[in-house]
N, C-alpha and C positions, 0 to 999 in steps of 0.2 A: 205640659199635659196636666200636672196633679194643680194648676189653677184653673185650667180651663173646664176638667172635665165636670158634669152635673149629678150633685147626686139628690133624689128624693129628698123632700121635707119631711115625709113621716118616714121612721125607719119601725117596720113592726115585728117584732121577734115572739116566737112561742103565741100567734092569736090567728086566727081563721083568717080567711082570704078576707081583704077588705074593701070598701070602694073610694079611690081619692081621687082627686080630683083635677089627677094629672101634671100638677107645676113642677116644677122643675126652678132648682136656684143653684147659681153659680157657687161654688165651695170646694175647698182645696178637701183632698181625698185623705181621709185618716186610714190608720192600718185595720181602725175597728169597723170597717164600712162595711156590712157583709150582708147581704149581696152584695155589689156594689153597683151602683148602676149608674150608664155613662148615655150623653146624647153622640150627635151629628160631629162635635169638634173633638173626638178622643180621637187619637192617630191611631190606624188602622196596625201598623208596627209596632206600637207596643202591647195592643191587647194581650197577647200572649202572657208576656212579663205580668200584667195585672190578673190576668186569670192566675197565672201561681203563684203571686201575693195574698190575695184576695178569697183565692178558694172557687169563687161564683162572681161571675160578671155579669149585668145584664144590659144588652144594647136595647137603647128605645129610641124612635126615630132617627135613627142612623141611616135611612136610606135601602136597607134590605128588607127588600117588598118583592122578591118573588123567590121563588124553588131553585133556581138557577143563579140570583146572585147569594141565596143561603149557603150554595152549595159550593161556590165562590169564597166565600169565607171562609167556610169549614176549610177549605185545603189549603188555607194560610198555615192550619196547625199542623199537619203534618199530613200523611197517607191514610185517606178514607176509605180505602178499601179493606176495611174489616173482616173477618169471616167471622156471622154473628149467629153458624150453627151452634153454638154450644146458649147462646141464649136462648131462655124459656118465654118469653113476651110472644102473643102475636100480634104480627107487625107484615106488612104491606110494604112490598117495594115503589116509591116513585119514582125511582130513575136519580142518576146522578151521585149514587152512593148514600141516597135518603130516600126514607122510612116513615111509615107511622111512627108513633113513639111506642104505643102501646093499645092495642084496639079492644082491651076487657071493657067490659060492659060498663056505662059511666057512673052508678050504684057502686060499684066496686072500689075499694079503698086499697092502692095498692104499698106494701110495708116499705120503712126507709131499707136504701140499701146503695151497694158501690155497685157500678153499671158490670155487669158479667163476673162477678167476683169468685163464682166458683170455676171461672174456666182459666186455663192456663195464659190465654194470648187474650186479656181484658184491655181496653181500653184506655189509653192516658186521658184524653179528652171526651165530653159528652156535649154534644152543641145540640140547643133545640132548639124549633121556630115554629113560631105563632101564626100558622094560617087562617084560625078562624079561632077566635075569643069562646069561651064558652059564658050562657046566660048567667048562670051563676056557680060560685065553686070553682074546684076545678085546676085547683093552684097545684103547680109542681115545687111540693117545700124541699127546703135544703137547710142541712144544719153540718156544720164543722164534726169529723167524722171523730176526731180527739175529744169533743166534747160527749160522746156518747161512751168513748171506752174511760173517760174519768167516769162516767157516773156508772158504768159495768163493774170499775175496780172498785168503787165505795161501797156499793151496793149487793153486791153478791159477789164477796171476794174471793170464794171457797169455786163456785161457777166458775171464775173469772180466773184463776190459777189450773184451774184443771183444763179448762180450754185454749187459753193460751201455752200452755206447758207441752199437749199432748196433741193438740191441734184435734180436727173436726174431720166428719165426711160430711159430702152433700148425699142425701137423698133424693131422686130428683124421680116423679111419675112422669114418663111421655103420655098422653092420649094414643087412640091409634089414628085417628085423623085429625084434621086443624079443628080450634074452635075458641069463636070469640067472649065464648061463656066465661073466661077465666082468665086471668091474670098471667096465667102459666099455660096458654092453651095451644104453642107449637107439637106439631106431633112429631112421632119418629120418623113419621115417612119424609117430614120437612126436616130437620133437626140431621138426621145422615143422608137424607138426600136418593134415597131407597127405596123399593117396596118390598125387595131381600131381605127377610131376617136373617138369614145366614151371614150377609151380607155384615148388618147389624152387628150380629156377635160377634164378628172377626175385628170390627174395630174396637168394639168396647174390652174383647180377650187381649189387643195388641195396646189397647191403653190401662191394663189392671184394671177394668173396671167390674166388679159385680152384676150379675145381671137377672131377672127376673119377668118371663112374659105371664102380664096376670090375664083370667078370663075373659074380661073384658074387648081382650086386643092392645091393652095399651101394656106399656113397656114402665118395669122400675129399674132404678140403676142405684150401684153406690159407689161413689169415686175416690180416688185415692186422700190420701191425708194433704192437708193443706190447713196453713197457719191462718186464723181470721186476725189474730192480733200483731201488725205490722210496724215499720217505724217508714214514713217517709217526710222527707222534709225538716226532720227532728221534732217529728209529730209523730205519737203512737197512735194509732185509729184501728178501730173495728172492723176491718175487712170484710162485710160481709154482705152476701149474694138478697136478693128478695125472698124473702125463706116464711113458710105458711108457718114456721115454728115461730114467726115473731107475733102471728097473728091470734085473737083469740077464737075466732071465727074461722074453721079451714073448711073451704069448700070445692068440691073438684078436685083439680092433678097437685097430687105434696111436691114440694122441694122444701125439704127440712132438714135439720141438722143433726147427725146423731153423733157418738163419741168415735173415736179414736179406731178402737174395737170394733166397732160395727154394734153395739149398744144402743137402744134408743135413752132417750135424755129421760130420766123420771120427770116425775110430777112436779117437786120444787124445782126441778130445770127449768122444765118448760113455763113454769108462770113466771119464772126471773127473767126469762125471754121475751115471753109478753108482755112484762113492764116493762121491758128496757124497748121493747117497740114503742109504746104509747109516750115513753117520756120525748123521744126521738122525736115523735108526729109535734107532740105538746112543745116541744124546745125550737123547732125547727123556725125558720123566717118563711113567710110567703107574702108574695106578692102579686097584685093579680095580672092576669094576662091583658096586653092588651096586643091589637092584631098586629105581626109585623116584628115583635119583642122579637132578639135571641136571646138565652141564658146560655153561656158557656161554664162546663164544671171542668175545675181537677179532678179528676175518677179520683187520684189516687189519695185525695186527702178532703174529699166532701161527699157526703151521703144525700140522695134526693129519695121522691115516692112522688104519688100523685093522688090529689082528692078528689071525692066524689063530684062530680057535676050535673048540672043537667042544660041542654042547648046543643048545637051541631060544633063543640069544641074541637078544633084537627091542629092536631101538635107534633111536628115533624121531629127528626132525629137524624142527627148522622153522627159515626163512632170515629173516632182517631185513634192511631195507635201511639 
């Protein structure tokens, strides 16, 4: 396998999506290969093993060319039937335990982060497929989630002791109905499956959770305490959810991170946060799509996001546990 399989000529780390020119050359696979991206002759049985070596795999002309053998693959990794109520993305079922990836607006720059990270039952694996290439943009980057919390611990180490020490809550605004306006635009009535608030409260009062209905109709919540700073793999990583606290721009429904307490983050939090987003986007590798790709992540030890685009881009998902 590690002679046969292919990986790209250019490997491009921390720079915009790019356009190349497709070849592909035979070369034996280092452990620094990340993404790593394999063609048609990688055996289908050791993928797995390589996705958690590697972090990120990417299949390219491998033969899965449609929604049905994507979804074929996905359950090589395990059980795809996910419950992906406690995700904020909105996303579209197509059947087969896949998904849009994310249907916010393609303007829209969504933050790095681990797929479901503030819910309890997240994700081991994240497979995506390439139904339709977008014109331009559009890359779903991915960067080593260890490398984001070395540069949290150098950089704001005062931050970075107080949230790993005392751990986080998520903040998290429902909508009151679906909307593709936003990054975060599942509503409550999708999210508990509901149109009882009573209903609502009784599971947020049986899971601790905080609750708040604003004027609007839409619902805030604040969740129990949960560690973002993890160890898996003998990798300490960042644990953490798509949170508008990374962003500098929050617009529409928050999921942001406040302390321990129930505290919001001051001023110096929050811009430590903001640059620890942007270093992430800036660090990250991307590669561009092309029709037909899959990228498989370890959840538990690689952070993705997705860039702005523009063209009819449609980029499937399905979750493993």
């Amino acid at each position: 396998l590690l002679r046969r399989a292919s990986i790209l000529k250019k490997k491009i780390v921390g720079s915009p999506c790019f356009s190349d020119d497709g070849s592909m050359a035979s070369a034996g696979v280092s452990a620094s290969s990340f993404p790593l991206v394999v063609d048609a002759s990688v055996d289908r049985s050791s993928l797995k093993g390589l996705v958690d070596e590697h972090g990120a795999v990417l299949l390219r002309e491998t033969g899965v060319n449609s929604v049905a053998a994507f979804a074929e693959l996905a359950a090589t990794f395990g059980e795809t039937d996910v419950d992906m109520a406690c995700s904020a993305g909105p996303r579209f079922n197509v059947g087969l335990n896949v998904h849009t990836a994310n249907e916010a607006p393609p303007d829209k720059q969504i933050p790095v982060h681990h797929e479901m990270a503030q819910c309890e039952n997240f994700p081991s694996y994240v497979l995506f497929y390439c139904d339709r290439p977008p014109s331009t943009g559009g890359c779903t980057p991915v960067i080593r989630s260890s490398l984001v919390c070395q540069h949290f611990r150098r950089e704001f180490p005062e931050l970075y002791r107080r949230l790993s020490t005392e751990g986080v809550r998520y903040l998290r605004e429902y909508p009151d109905s679906h909307t593709t306006s936003s990054p975060l635009g599942k509503s409550w009535r999708e999210a508990f499956e509901t149109d009882a608030r009573a209903d609502v409260e009784a599971t947020l009062m049986r899971a601790g959770a905080g609750f708040e209905w604003l004027p609007d109709g839409s619902l805030r919540t604040i969740g129990p305490i949960v560690n973002i700073v993890r160890e898996y793999g003998g990798e300490r990583v960042c644990f953490i959810a798509a949170e508008t606290s990374m962003m500098e721009r929050q617009e529409g429904p928050k999921k942001a991170i406040v302390h321990a307490d129930k505290t919001p983050l001051d001023d110096a939090s929050q811009r430590a946060l903001v640059a620890l987003g942007k270093f992430a986007l800036a660090a990250s590798a991307r590669l561009p799509w092309k029709q037909h790709d899959v990228l498989i992540l370890n959840n538990r030890t690689v952070m993705h996001s997705r860039d702005a685009f523009t063209g009819p881009r449609r980029i499937l998902v399905t979750l493993v546990r």
